[in-house]
Each structure stands twice: as C-alpha cells, then as structure tokens.
C-alpha positions in Angstrom: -5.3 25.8 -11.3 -6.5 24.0 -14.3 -7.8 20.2 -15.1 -4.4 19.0 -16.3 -3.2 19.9 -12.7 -5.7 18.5 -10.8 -5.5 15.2 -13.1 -2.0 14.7 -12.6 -2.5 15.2 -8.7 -4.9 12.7 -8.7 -3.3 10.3 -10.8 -0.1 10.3 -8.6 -1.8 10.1 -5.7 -3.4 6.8 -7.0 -0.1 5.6 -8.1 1.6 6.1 -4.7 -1.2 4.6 -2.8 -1.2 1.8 -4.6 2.7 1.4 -4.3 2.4 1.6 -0.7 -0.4 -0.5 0.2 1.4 -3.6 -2.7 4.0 -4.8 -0.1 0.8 -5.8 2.7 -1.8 -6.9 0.1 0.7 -9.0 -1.7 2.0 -10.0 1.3 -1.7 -11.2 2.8 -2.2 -12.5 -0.9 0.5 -14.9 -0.3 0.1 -16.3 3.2 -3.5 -16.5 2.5 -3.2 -18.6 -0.1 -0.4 -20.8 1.4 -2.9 -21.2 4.3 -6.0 -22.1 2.1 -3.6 -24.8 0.0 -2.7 -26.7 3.4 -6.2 -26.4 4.6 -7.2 -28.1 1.5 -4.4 -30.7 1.5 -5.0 -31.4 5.1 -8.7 -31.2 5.2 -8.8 -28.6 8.1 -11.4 -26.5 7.6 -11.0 -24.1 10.6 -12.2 -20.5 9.0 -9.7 -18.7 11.7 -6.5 -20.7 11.2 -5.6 -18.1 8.9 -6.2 -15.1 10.0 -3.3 -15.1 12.8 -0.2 -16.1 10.4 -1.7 -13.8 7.9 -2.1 -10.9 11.0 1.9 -12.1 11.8 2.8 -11.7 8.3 1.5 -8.6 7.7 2.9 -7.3 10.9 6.3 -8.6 9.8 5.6 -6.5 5.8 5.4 -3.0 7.8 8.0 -3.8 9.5 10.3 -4.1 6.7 8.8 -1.9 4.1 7.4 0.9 7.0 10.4 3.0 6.5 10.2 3.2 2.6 6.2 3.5 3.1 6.7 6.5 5.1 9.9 8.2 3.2 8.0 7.9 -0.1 4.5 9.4 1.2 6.6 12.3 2.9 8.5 12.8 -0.8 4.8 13.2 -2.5 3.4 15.3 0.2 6.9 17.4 0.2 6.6 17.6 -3.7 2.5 18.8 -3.2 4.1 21.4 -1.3 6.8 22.7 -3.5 3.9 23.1 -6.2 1.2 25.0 -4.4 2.9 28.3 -5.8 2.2 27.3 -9.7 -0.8 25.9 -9.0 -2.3 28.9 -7.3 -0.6 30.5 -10.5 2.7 32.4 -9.2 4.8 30.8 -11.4 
C-alpha cells in the first residue's frame, strides 16, 4: 500500500462526507437564516424560536435525501472493499 493510495482514500472519503452532510447544513443554513431575517424584521429576539423549525427542517432534509445518503455511502464502502486486494498488493 503506498501514499498515492492512502491519499486518494482519504481524499474520497472527504469528498463523500461532505456530499452527504451538504443537503442538512445547507438546509439548516437556510431556515436559520430565514428565521434570523424575521426575527430582525419583527424585533423578536427569542434565542429558541429557531431552533424547532430548523430541528423540523432538518428532519424533513433526511427524509428526502436519507435514501441517496445511505446508497452513496454503501457504493464507497462497497468500492473500499473491491480494492483491499491491490492495496494489500495482489493485483
């Protein structure tokens, strides 16, 4: 197993968690902000107002993207798999 190997490894591993974990950050990006622009416009400055339509919101993102989330992570680990032979140096 040499560096190349290990650095590619690593580097698609940071690539896939990052592609999973976009849909709920962007997702809490979004209804966070919308929160903090109407507690601004409406002077409401309750510090837990948003943290239950952010906790829906993000409830509602796995819900929808859980099923890609979990086929792409199962491709990666099933493509780890298939290249434990050349890595170990059988082929």
């Amino acid at each position: 197993m040499d560096t190349n190997a290990v650095l590619d490894i690593g580097m698609q591993a940071i690539i896939i968690a990052g592609k999973l974990s976009a849909p709920i950050l962007i997702t809490a990006l979004v209804v966070g902000f919308a929160i903090s622009l109407l507690q601004s416009i409406t002077q409401i400055q309750e510090v837990t107002l948003s943290f239950v339509p952010k906790a829906i919101a993000v409830c509602l993102a796995l819900l929808i993207s859980g099923h890609w989330m979990i086929s792409e992570i199962v491709s990666f680990t099933n493509g780890l798999f298939e290249k434990i032979p050349a890595l170990i140096g059988g082929g």
